[in-house]
C-alpha positions as CSV (number, residue, x, y, z in Angstrom):
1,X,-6.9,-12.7,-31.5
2,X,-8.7,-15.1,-34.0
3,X,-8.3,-12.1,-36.5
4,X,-4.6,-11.7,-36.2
5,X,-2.4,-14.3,-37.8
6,X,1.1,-14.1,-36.8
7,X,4.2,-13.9,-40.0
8,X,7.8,-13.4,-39.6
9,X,8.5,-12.6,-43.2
10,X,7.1,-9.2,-44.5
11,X,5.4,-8.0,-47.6
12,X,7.8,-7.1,-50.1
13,X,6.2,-3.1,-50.4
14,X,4.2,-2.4,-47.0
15,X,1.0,-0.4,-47.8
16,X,1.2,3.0,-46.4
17,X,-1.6,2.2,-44.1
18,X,0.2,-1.1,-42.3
19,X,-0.2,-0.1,-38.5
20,X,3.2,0.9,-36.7
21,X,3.6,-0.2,-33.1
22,X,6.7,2.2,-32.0
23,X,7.9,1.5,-28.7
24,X,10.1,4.0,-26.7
25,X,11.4,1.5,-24.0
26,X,7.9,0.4,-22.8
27,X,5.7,3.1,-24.2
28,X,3.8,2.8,-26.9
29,X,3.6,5.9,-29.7
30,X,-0.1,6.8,-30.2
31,X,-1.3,9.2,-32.9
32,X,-4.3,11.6,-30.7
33,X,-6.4,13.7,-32.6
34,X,-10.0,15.1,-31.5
35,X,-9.6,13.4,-27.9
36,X,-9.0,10.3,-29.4
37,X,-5.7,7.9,-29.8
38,X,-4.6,5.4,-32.6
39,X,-1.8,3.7,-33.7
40,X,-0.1,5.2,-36.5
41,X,0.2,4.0,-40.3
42,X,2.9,3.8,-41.9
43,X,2.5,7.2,-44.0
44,X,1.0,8.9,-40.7
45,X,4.9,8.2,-39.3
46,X,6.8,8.7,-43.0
47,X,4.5,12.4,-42.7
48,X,6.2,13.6,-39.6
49,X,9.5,12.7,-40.2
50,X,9.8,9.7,-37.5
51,X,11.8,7.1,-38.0
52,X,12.9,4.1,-35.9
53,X,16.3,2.1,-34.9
54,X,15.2,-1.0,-35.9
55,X,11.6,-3.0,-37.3
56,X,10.0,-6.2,-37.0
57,X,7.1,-7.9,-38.9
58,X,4.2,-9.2,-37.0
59,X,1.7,-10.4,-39.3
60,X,-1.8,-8.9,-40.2
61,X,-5.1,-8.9,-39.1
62,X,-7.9,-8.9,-41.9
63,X,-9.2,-5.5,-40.3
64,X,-6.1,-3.4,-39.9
65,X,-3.5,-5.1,-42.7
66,X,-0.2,-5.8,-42.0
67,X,1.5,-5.0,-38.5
68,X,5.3,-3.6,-37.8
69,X,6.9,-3.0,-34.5
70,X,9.2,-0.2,-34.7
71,X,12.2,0.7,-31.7
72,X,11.9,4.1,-31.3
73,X,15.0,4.3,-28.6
74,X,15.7,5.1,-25.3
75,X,15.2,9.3,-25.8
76,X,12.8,9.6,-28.1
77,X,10.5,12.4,-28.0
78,X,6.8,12.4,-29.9
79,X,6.5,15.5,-32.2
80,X,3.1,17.3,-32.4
81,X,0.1,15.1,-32.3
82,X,1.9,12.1,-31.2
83,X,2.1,10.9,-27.4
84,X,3.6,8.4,-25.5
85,X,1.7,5.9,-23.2
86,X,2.3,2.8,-21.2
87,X,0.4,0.0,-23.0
88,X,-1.3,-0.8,-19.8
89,X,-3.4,2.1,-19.9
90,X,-4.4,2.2,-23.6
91,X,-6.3,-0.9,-23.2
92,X,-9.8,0.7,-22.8
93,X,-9.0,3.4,-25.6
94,X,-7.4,0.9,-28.3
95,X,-9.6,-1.9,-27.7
96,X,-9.1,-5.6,-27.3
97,X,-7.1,-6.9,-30.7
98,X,-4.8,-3.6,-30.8
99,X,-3.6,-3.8,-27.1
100,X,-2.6,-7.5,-27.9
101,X,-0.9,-6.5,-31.3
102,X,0.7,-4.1,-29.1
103,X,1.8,-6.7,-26.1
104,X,2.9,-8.8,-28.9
105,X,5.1,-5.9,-30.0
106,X,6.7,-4.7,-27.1
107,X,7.7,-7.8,-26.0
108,X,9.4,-8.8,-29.4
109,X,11.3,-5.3,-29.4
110,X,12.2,-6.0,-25.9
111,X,13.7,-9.4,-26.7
112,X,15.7,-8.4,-29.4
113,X,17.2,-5.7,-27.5
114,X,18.6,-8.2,-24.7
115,X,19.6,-10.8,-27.3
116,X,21.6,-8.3,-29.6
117,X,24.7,-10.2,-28.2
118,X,25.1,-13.9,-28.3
119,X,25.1,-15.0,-24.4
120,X,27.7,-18.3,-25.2
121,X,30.6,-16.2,-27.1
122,X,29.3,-12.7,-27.2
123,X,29.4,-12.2,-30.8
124,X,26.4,-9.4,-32.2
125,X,23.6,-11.6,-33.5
126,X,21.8,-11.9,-36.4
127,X,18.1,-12.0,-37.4
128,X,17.1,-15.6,-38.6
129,X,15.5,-14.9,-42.0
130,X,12.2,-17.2,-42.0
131,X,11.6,-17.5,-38.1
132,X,11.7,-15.4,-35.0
133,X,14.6,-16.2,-33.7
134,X,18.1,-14.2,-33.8
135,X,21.2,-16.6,-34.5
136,X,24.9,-15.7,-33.8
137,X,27.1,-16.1,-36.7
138,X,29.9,-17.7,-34.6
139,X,29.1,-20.3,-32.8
140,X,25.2,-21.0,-34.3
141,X,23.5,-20.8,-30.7
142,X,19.5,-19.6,-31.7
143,X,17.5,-17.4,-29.3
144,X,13.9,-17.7,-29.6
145,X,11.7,-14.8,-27.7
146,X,11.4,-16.1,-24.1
147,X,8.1,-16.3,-22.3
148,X,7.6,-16.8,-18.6
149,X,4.6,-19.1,-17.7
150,X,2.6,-18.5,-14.8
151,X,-0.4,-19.8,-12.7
152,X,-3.4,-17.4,-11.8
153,X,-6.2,-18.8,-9.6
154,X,-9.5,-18.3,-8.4
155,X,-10.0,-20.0,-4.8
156,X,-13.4,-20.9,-4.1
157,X,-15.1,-21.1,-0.4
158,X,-18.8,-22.2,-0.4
159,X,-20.1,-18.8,-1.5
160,X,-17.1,-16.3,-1.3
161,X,-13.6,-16.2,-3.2
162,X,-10.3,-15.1,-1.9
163,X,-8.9,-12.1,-3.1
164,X,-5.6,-10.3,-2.0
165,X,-3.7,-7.1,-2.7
166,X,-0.3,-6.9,-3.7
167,X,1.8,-4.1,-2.7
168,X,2.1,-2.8,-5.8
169,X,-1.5,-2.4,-6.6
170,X,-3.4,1.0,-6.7
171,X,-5.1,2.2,-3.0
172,X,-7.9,-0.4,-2.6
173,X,-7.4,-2.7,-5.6
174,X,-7.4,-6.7,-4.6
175,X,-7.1,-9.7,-6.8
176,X,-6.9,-13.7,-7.2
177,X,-3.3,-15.1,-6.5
178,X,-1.0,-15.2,-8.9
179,X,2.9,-16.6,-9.6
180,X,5.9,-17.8,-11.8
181,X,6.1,-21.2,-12.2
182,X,9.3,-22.8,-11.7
183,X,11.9,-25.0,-12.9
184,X,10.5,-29.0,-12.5
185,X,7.1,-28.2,-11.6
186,X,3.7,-28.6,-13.4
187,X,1.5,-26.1,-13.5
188,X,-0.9,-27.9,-10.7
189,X,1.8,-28.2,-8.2
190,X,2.8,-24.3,-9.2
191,X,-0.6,-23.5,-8.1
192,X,-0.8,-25.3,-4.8
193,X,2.8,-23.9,-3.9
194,X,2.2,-20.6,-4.6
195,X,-1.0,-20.4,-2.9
196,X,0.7,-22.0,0.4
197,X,3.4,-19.5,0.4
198,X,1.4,-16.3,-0.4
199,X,-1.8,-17.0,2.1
200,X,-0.9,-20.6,3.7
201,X,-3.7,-22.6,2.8
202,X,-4.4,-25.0,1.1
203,X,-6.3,-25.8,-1.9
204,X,-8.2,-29.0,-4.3
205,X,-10.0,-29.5,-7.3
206,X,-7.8,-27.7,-9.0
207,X,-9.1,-26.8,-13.0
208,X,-7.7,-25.5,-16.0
209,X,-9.5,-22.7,-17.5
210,X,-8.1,-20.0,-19.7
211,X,-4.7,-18.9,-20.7
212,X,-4.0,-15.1,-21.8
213,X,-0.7,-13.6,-23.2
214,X,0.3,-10.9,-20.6
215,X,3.3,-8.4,-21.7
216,X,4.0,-7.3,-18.1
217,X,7.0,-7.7,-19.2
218,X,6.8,-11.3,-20.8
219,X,4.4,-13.4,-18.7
220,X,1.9,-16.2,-20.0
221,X,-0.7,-16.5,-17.8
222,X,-2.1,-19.6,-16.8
223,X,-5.8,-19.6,-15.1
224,X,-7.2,-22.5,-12.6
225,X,-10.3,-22.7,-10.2
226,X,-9.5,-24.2,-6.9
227,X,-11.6,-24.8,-3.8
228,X,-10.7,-24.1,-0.3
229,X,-9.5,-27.7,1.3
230,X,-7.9,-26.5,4.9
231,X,-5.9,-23.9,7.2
232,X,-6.0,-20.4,8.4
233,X,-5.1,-17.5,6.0
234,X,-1.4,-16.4,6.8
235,X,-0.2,-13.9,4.5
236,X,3.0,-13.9,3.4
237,X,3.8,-10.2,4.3
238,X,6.4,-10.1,1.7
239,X,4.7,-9.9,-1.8
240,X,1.2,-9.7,-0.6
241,X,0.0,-7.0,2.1
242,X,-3.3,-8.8,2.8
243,X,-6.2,-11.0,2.0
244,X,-9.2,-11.9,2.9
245,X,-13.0,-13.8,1.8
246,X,-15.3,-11.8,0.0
247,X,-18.7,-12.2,-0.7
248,X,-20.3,-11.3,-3.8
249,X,-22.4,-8.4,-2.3
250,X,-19.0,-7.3,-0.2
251,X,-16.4,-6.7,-2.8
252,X,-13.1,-4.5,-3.5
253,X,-12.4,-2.4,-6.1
254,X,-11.6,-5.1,-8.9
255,X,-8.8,-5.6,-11.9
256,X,-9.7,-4.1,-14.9
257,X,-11.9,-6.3,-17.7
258,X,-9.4,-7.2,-20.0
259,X,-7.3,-8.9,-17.7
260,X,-7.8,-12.9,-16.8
261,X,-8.0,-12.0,-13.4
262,X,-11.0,-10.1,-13.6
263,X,-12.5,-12.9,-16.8
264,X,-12.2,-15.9,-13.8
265,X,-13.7,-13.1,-10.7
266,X,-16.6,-12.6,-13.3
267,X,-16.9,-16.1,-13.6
268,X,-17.3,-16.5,-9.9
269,X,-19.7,-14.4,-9.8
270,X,-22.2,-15.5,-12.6
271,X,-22.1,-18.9,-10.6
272,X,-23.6,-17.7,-7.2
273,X,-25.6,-15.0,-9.0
């Protein structure tokens, strides 16, 4: 999002055309007119009468001007013209700075939602006036929007590259391992756990690569390269409901483009092309 430059404190009179990211829970509020979707200005939302619980700033982007996300609430329901999609699936239709204005968004609405209540004394917070950050009046503890970092890699053997599917995943659909890191570990021992305990390998040479903000709900993703070093895969059963080496010319039905995943398979297979 070179574009994009992130601001806490807002213009003093928002143009009419500033670009509205309303959220009802995790849905985003699209404005779809002649087969087409967009998010809404400002005077496209003032025009039919909706309003939201509560606003945020973002910043602005030198092609789309200043950027608001707007709660919508739990009930809400889009009038005429307006509809209500999960964020995931606009990606393709909004294109690649929008959905990440709008994963920006959501996860900044969601955050101030959970941290309406101080969690040390319980007293109702209060925005912090030049930073992102919502500060109880009572006892001064500061919450700053949480992110939860974790590790994606691409495993390497000779000419093939393990992929898995995860319960959750569409009929078909396999990917690269993924998983939180936790507490006391770096990011290269994250990897070398997580891979053990999803397929029981393990794995060297491990490499940084990319990193790409991921609001599903609040994850930073992490991406590595690793090559195969030893063992027998042994899936986990739990999280993962198989995996296997593919070769380029063999492969599954793949994660979608905009995702890391797919950026570091795409990789792999420009290198044995």
């Amino acid at each position: 999002m070179e574009q994009f430059i992130p601001e806490v404190i807002p213009p003093t009179s928002p143009p009419t055309a500033a670009r509205c990211f309303a959220f009802c829970a995790d849905d985003l509020l699209v404005h779809a007119s002649s087969g087409q979707v967009d998010v809404p200005t400002r005077e496209l939302l003032a025009q039919a009468g909706i309003n939201g619980e509560c606003e945020f700033y973002l910043g602005s982007d030198r092609h789309y001007g200043p950027c608001f996300a707007v709660e919508l609430g739990a009930d809400y329901t889009p009038p005429d013209g307006f509809q209500l999609h999960g964020l995931r699936d606009l990606a393709s239709p909004l294109g690649d700075l929008l959905f990440a204005i709008g994963g920006r968004a959501v996860q900044i609405i969601n955050w101030a939602r959970t941290h309406r209540y101080c969690g040390r004394c319980g007293t109702e917070t209060q925005s912090a006036p030049t930073e992102r950050a919502q500060v109880c009046p009572t006892c001064g503890l500061t919450a700053f929007p949480r992110l939860s970092p974790a590790i994606i890699v691409r495993i390497r053997r000779g000419d093939q590259i393990l992929l898995a599917r995860n319960h959750r995943f569409p009929p078909g659909r396999f990917s690269i391992l993924a998983g939180f890191v936790e507490p006391g570990e770096t990011l290269e021992e994250a990897v070398v756990r997580e891979v053990r305990e999803e397929v029981g390998i393990r794995v060297r040479n491990i490499q940084y690569v990319s990193s790409q903000p991921w609001p599903f709900p609040n994850s930073l993703m992490l991406g590595f390269t690793a090559e195969y070093a030893e063992g027998e895969l042994d899936v986990d059963g739990d999280e993962l409901a198989e995996a296997h080496w593919f070769s380029p010319d063999d492969l599954p039905d793949l994660p979608p483009a905009i995702s890391i995943a797919r950026k570091l398979i795409d990789d792999f297979l420009k290198s044995v092309a």
